[in-house]
C-alpha positions as CSV (number, residue, x, y, z in Angstrom):
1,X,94.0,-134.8,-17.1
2,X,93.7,-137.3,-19.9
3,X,96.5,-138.9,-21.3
4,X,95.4,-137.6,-25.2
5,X,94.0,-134.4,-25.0
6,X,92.9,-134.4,-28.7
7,X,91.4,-137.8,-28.4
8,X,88.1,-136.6,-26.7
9,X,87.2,-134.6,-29.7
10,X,88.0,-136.9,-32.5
11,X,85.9,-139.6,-30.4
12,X,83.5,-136.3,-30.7
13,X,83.7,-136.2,-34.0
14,X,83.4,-140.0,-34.6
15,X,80.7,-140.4,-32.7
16,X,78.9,-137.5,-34.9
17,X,79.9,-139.2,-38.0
18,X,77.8,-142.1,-36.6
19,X,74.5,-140.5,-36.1
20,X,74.7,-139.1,-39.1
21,X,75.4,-142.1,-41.0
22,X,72.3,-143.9,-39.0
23,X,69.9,-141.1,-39.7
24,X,70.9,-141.5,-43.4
25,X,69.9,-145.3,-43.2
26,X,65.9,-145.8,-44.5
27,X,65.0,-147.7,-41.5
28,X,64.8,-146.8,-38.0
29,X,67.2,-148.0,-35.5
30,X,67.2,-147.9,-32.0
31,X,70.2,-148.6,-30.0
32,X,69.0,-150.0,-26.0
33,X,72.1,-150.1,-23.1
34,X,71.8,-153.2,-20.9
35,X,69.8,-151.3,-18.3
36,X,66.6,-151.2,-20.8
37,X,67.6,-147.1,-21.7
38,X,68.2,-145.7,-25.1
39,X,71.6,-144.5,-26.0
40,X,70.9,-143.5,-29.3
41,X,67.5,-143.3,-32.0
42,X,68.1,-142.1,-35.5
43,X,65.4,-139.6,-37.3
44,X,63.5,-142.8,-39.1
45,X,62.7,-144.3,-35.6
46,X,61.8,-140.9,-34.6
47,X,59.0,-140.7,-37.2
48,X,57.4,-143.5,-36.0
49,X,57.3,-141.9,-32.8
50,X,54.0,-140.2,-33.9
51,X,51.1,-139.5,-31.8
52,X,49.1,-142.2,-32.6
53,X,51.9,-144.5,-33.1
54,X,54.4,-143.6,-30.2
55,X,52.8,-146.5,-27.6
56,X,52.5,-149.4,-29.9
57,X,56.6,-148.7,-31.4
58,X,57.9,-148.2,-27.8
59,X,56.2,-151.3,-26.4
60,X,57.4,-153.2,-29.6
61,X,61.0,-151.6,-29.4
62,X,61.0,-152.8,-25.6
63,X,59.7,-155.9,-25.6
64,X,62.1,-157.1,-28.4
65,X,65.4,-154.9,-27.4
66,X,64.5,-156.9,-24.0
67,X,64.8,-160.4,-25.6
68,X,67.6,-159.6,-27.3
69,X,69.2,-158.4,-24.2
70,X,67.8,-161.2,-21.9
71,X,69.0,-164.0,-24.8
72,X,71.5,-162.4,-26.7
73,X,69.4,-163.6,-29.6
74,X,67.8,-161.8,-33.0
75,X,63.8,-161.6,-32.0
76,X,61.3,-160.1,-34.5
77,X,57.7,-159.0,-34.4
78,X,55.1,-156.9,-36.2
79,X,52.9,-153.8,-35.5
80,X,50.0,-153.5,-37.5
81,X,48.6,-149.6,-37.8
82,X,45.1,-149.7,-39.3
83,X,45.3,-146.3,-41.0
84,X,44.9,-144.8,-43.4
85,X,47.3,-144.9,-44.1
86,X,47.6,-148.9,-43.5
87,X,51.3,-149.3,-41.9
88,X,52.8,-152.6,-40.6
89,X,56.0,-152.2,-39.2
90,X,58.8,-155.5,-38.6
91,X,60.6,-154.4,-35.6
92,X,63.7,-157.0,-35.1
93,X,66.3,-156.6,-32.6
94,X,70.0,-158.5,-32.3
95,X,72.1,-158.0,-29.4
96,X,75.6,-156.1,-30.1
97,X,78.7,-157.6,-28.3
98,X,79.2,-154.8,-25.8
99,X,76.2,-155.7,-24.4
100,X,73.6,-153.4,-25.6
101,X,70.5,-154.1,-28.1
102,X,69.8,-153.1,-31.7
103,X,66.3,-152.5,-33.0
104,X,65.7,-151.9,-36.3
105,X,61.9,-150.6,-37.7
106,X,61.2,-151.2,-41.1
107,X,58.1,-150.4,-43.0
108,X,56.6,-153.2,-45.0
109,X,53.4,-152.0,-45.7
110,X,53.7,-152.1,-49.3
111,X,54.7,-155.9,-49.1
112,X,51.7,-156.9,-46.8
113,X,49.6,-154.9,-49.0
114,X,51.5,-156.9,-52.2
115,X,50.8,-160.1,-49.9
116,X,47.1,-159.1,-49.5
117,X,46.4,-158.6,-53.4
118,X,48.3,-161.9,-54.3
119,X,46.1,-164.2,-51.6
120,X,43.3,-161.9,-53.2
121,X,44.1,-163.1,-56.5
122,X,45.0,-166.6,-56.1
123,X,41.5,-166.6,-53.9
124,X,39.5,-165.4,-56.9
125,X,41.1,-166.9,-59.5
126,X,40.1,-170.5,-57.5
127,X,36.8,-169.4,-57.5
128,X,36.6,-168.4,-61.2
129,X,37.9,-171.5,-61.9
130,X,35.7,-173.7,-60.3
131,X,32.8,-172.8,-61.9
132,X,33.6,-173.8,-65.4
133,X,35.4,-176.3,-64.1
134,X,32.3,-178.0,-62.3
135,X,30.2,-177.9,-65.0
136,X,32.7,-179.6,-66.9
137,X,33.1,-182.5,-64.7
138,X,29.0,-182.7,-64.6
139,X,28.7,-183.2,-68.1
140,X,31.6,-185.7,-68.2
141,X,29.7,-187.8,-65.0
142,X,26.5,-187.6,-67.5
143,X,28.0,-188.6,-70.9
144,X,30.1,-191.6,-69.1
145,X,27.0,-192.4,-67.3
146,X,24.8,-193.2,-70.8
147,X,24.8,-196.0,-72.9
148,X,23.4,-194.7,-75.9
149,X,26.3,-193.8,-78.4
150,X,23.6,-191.6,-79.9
151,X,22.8,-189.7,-76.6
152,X,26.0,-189.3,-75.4
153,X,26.4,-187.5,-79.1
């Protein structure tokens, strides 16, 4: 018989508070034991656990909970989802001091896709630029190139 009786439910009751607290978080998070297992995913990670998605998250939630287990270091990686929509997911994991694994999926899909419009821009506006910019330095080359006063006029 346990020494507390009424500890078993408040450690119940903890432990509920918990999940629910994690499935309030906007990223996933997946808790791995030592052994490789899940002990605990909250309702983001779930989502991700789509169809189409399911192999590519698990693999990338393994492989990294893994290294984190194996080197007790944060590791990081992204998955790339073509679409549409087009998702790319950072999964990261950081071992925990009791000797499990947390890995956390965040969507950044809207900051690659910020990413890819600003190397768009920048890309065009170089282009743009050039032109004008060429013809300018080819009419400079000319005028410093005659000796005429009147010509270069």
């Amino acid at each position: 018989m346990p020494a507390n009786p009424a500890a078993a439910p408040a450690a119940q009751q903890v432990h509920e508070q918990l999940d629910e607290l994690l499935d309030l978080l906007p990223v996933g998070v997946v808790v791995i034991r030592l052994d490789g297992t899940e002990s605990h995913r909250n309702a983001v990670a779930c989502e991700y656990a789509t169809p189409h998605m399911r192999v590519l998250v698990d693999e990338a939630v393994s492989r990294v909970g893994a290294a984190a287990l194996s080197h007790g270091t944060a590791g990081e990686e992204q998955v790339e989802f073509f679409g549409p929509p087009r998702t790319v997911l950072r999964v990261r994991g950081q071992a925990l001091s009791g000797g499990e694994a947390v890995v956390v999926l965040e969507d950044v899909s809207e900051r690659a896709r910020a990413e890819t419009v600003r190397t768009d821009l920048v890309a065009n506006m170089s282009h743009e630029l050039k032109t004008p910019v060429g013809a300018l330095a080819i009419l400079a080359e000319t005028i410093a190139d005659v000796d005429d006063p009147e010509v270069a006029q």
